[in-house]
Each structure stands twice: as structure tokens, then as C-alpha cells.
C-alpha positions in Angstrom: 19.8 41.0 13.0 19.8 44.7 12.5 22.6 46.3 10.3 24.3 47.7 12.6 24.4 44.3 14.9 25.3 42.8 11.4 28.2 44.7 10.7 29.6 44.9 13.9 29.4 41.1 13.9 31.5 40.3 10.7 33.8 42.8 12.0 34.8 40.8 15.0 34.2 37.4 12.9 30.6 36.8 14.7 28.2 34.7 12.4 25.8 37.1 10.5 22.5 36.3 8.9 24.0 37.5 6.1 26.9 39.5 4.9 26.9 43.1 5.9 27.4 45.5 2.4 28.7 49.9 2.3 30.9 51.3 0.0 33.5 53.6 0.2 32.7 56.9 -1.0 29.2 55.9 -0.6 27.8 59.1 -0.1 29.2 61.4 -3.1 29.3 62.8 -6.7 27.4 59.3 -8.3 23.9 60.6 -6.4 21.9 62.9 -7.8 20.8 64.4 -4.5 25.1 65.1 -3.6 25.5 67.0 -6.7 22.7 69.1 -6.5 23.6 70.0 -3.5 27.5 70.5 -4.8 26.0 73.3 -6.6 25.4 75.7 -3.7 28.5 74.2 -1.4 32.0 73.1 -1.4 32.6 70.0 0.0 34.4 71.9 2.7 30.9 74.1 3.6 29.1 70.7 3.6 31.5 69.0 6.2 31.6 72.2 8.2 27.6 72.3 8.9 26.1 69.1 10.6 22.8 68.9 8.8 24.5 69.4 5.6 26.6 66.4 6.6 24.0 64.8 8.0 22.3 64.6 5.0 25.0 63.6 2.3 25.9 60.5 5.2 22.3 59.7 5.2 21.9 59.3 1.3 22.7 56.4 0.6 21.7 54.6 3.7 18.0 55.8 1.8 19.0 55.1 -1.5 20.8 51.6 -1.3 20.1 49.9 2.0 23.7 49.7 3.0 24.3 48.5 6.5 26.4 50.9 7.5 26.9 54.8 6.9 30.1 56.4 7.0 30.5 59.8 8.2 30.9 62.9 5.2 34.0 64.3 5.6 37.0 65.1 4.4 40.7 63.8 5.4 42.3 67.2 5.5 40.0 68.4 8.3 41.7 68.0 11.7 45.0 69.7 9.7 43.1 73.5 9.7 43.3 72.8 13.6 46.8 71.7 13.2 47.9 75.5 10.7 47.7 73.7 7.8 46.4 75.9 5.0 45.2 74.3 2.2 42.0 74.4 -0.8 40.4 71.0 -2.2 40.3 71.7 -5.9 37.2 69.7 -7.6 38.6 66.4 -9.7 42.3 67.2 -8.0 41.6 67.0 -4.6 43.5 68.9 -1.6 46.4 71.0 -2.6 48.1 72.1 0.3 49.5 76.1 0.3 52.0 75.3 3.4 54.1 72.4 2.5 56.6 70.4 5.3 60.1 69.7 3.9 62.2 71.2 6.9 61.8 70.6 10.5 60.6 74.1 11.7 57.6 73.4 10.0 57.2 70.4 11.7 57.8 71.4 15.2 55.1 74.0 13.6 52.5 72.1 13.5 50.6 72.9 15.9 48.4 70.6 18.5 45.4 69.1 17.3 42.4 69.6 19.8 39.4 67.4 18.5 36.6 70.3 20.4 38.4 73.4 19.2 39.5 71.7 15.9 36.7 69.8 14.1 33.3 70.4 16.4 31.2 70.3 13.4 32.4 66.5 12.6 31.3 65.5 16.7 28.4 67.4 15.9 27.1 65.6 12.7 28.5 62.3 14.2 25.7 63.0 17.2 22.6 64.0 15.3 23.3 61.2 12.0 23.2 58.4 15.3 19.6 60.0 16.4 18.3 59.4 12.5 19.6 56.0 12.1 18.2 54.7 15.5 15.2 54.2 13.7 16.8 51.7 11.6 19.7 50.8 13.7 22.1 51.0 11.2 25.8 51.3 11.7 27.7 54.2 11.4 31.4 54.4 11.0 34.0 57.5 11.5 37.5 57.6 9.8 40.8 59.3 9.4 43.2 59.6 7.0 46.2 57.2 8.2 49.9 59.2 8.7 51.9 58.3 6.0 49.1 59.2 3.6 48.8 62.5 5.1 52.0 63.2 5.3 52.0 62.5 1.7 49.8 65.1 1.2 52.0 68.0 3.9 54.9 67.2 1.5 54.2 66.8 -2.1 51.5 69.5 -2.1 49.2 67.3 -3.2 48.6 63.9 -4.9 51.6 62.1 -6.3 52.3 59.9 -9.1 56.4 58.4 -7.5 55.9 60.3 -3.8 59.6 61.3 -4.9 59.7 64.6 -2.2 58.4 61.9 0.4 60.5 59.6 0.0 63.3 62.3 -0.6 62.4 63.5 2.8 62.1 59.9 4.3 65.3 59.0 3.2 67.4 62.3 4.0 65.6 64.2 6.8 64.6 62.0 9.7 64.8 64.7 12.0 61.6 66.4 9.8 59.9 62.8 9.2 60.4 61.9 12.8 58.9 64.9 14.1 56.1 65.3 11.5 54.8 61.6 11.6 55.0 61.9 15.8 51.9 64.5 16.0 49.9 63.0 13.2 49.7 59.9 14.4 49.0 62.1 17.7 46.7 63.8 15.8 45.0 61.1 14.0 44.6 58.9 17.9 42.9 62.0 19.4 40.5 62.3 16.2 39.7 58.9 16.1 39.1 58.8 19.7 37.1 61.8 19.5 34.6 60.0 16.6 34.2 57.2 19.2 33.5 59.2 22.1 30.7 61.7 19.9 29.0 57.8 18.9 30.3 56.4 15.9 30.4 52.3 15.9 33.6 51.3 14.5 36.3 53.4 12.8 38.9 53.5 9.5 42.2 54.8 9.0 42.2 55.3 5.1 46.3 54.6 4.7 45.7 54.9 1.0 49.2 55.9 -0.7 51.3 52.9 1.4 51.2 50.7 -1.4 53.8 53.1 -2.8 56.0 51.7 0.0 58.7 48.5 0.3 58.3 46.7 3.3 61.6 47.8 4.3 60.0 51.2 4.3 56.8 50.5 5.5 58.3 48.7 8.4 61.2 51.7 9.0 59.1 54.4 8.4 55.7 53.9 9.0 54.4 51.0 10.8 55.7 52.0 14.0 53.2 55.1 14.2 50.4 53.4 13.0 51.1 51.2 16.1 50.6 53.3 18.2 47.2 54.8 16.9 46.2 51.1 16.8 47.5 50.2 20.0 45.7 53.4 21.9 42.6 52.5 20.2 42.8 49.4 21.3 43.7 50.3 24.7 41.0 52.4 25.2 38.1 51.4 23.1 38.9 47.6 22.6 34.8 46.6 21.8 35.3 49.1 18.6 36.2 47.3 15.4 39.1 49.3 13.8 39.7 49.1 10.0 43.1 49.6 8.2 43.1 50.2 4.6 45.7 50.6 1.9 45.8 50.3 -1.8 48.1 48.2 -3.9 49.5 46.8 -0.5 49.8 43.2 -1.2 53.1 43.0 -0.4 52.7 44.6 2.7 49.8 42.5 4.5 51.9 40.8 6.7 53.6 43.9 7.9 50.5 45.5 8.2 49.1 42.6 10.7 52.3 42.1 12.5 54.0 45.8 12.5 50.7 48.2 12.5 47.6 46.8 13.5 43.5 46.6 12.6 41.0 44.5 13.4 39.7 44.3 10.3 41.6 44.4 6.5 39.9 46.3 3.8 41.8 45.9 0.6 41.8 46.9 -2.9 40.4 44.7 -6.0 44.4 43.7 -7.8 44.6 41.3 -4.6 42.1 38.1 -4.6 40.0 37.8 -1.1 40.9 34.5 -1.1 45.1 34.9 -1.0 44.2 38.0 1.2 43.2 35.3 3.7 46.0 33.0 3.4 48.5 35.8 4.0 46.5 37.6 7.5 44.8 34.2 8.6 41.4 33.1 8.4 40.7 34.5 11.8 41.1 38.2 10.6 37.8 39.9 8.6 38.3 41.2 5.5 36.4 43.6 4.0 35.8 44.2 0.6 36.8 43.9 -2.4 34.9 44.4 -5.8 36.6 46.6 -8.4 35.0 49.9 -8.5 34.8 49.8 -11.8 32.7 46.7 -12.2 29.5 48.9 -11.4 30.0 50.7 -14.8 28.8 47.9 -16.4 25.9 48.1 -18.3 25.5 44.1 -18.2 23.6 43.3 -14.9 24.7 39.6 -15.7 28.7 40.3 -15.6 28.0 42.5 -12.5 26.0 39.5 -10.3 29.2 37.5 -11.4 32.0 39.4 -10.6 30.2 39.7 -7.1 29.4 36.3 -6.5 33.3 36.1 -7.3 34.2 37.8 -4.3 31.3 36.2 -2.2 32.6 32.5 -3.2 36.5 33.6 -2.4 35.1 35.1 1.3 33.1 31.9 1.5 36.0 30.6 4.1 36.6 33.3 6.2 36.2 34.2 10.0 34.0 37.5 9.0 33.3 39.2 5.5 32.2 42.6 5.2 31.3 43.3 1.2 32.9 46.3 0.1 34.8 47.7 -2.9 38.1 47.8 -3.3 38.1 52.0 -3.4 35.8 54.6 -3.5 32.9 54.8 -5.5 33.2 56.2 -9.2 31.6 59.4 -10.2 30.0 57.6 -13.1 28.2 55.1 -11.3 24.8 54.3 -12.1 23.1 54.8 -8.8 20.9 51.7 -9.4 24.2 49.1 -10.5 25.4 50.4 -6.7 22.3 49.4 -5.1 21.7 46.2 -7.5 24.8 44.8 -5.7 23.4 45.5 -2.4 20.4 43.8 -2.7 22.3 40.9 -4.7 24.5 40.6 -1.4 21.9 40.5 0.5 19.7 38.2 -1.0 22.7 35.9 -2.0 24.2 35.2 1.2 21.1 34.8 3.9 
């Protein structure tokens, strides 16, 4: 099998010749090659020109042998498109400069128009597929899933409690109502747009849910996600879609039942194993190696803790290998592609 058939295979919980492996933040700050070329441009610059991009999604499809490459970009892009001013401050992230706590600021939000709006993402999406032709290796698109953007629109930026969201959750469902109504808007017409420029399978990063009850998740967020899901599905039901979440143990079920995915990528604190028992062995899984394990300077401890999560996928319908977040900045480039090859090798 190629990678790309590979992938696509464990994602719909076809038998594989072995078990497909990318990471999360795969192409970033741990490469030499990234932060050289951090130097001359933001991260904003390099997701704005398409051979830029084209290059950072390439690097470690080079460097590690991944089976699939996930487009370089940035979750706060389709928002310029939407009037959403905001700067992404290195080791803080986006900090957005026009917060939405009222409902006129909802209502101004403006249309998102995946042509007008993000061009240079179809664009790299389009010329990354010519370059991995040669290798036929997979390439996925993603957004940034509602709640966790909305996250972002209200709280300014990252949050430790999510209090002002909640706050506005809670109190304001005129302002949640209308803001969470064109992002999940927003983030269906991205999405679709990825697919339709060529990318093989998408994931909505949902990242900050975990900071959810199910009451909440189910009240306040699971029906939008439904309906990204549910277009998707509609419309491009041979593309594997992948949820994620962090720390959302507790909300599995709900995810399956009230949201949707074909796929479940979760975070290291939940063995693959229970994972399994709570969605059903028919559902993939991918992941779910803690990020930090590739610090380690014993390659022993790191061939174990991997073969951990290979023996707990063992009974599953599909497995794609994964961590359980982004890489770490401090990664040593060859522990990341050690565990590549280890999956590889390990599972033919």
C-alpha cells in the first residue's frame, strides 16, 4: 500500500499493511529547517504564501516518513475574512484585538468566503498534492472546531477556567447563539473548501472542550458541531473526518452520539484501549502517545511506551498512530522519526 491508501484505509477501519503514523504539529518549531525559516517570517507570512507553506507541510513528510502531511496553517485564518483582528504572539499564541461579549459583535461578524478569505490555503493545498504525487502520500486539511474558537473571540486569548465563555454561555444566549451559528457556518464552508482544492481527509481541532460538562457540551456545543459534521458528511461522505478534543474523556460518548467524526483522535490521559470500549470497536482511533514521551533520551523507554499504545489498538476496527497533542518544541527530530520507523516496522 502507499501512504496515502494506508491512511485512508485505517480511517474507515480497512485492513492496512501496517499502521499508518503523522503527528500533530508535525511540521513546526522541533525542525531545524521551520526555525530557520521563522527567522525571516511570521507564521502568519508563511501561511499567507503557498510555497512557503508548501514547504514547512512538506518537512517532515522528508524528514520522518509520515504517511500523511497536514497542511501549515493557522486556526485563526478564515477569522481575518470574517473582521476579526487579531496578532499571534510567539510562545502565547493568537491574541485577539476585537473580542465578542455582546451580540452586535456577533451579528458583526461578517460572512466567511473560503476564495475571497483564505486563497493562499486552496493555493498551497493544490501545489503540496502535485509534490506528494510522487510518493502518494496523504494529505490532510483542518479547522479549528467552534467552541474552541469561540474560546479564542471571547477570552482574548488562551484561558486557564474559560470563565468569560462560560460567563457568556451561561448569561447571553442571544450572543452565543448567534456567534456559534456563523462559525460553525464558517468552519463547514472552510472545510468544504480544503476538500474541494484536494486535501484527502480533514480535522476539526475542538481542543479547549475538555473544559466542558456534558451538560454543556451537549447544550451548548454539540449541536453545531452536528451540523459541520453532518454537511460534510452530506456532501463529501468518501472523506474521513477527524474530531479531536483534549481532556475529553468524559465527553466521548456525547461526542459520537451528539457531534459526529469518523474518526476519534484523543489525548494521552485516556488509555486507547477504554477509548474503544466507550465509542465501539467499529470507530478508528487515532493516536495517542504522550507528546512528551519523545523527550526522552532513553530510546528503550520510548520503543515501550509506543508498543503500549500499539498493543492497546491491537483490537480495534482501524488505528491511526498519533500523539495525543502537538509536537513539543524540544523534540529531538530523530526521537520523532525513531517512532515512525518503530511503527512501521513493528506492525507490518
Amino acid at each position: 500500500m502507499t501512504p496515502r491508501e494506508r491512511f485512508l484505509a485505517a480511517a474507515r477501519g480497512e485492513s492496512v499493511d501496517y499502521t499508518p503514523v503523522w503527528f500533530m504539529r508535525q511540521a513546526g518549531r522541533y525542525l531545524p529547517e521551520y526555525r530557520e525559516l521563522h527567522v525571516k517570517y511570521s507564521v502568519l507570512d508563511i501561511c499567507k504564501m503557498p510555497e512557503l507553506s508548501k514547504e514547512v507541510t512538506l518537512m517532515p513528510v522528508k524528514e520522518l516518513g509520515v504517511d500523511s502531511a497536514i497542511m501549515f496553517a493557522d486556526i485563526m485564518l478564515p477569522l481575518e475574512g470574517m473582521g476579526v483582528k487579531f496578532h499571534i504572539i510567539e510562545n502565547l499564541g493568537p491574541v485577539i484585538l476585537s473580542k465578542v461579549r455582546e451580540v452586535s459583535a456577533a451579528e458583526e461578524l461578517k460572512k466567511f468566503e473560503a476564495k475571497r478569505d483564505v486563497p493562499f490555503v486552496l493555493e498551497g493545498i493544490k501545489i503540496v498534492k502535485e509534490e506528494l504525487m510522487e510518493t502518494d502520500t496523504a494529505l490532510i486539511g483542518f479547522s479549528g472546531g467552534p467552541f474552541t474558537i469561540a474560546s479564542y473571540l471571547v477570552e482574548g486569548q488562551a484561558s486557564r477556567d474559560y470563565s468569560n465563555t462560560k460567563n457568556l454561555m451561561y448569561n447571553d444566549r442571544e450572543t452565543w447563539h448567534a456567534m456559534m451559528t456563523k462559525l460553525s457556518a464558517m468552519v463547514s464552508d472552510y472545510l468544504s473548501a480544503q476538500i474541494e482544492a484536494g486535501v484527502d481527509a480533514v480535522q476539526l481541532f475542538d481542543s479547549w472542550i475538555g473544559t466542558l460538562s456534558i451538560l454543556d457540551y451537549s447544550e451548548f456545543v454539540a449541536p453545531y458541531t452536528k451540523e459541520i459534521f453532518s454537511r460534510l458528511a452530506h456532501d463529501y461522505p468518501d472523506v474521513p473526518k477527524i474530531h479531536f478534543g483534549t481532556n475529553i474523556f468524559h465527553l466521548l460518548k456525547s461526542m459520537k452520539e451528539n457531534a459526529g467524526g469518523d474518526v476519534f483522535s484523543i489525548d494521552w490521559r485516556i488509555p486507547i484501549s477504554t477509548a474503544g470500549r466507550v465509542l465501539g470497536k467499529e470507530i478508528p482511533i487515532q493516536g495517542n502517545l504522550e507528546p512528551a514521551v519523545l523527550l526522552a533520551r532513553d530510546r528503550e523507554f520510548i520503543s515501550r511506551r509506543t508498543q503500549e499504545v500499539l498493543d492497546q489498538a491491537s483490537g480495534l476496527n482501524g488505528h491511526i498512530f498519533n500523539l495525543g497533542h502537538g509536537v513539543m518544541r524540544e523534540t529531538p527530530v530523530e526521537n520523532a522519526k525513531y517512532v515512525v520507523d518503530y511503527v512501521h516496522s513493528h506492525t507490518s
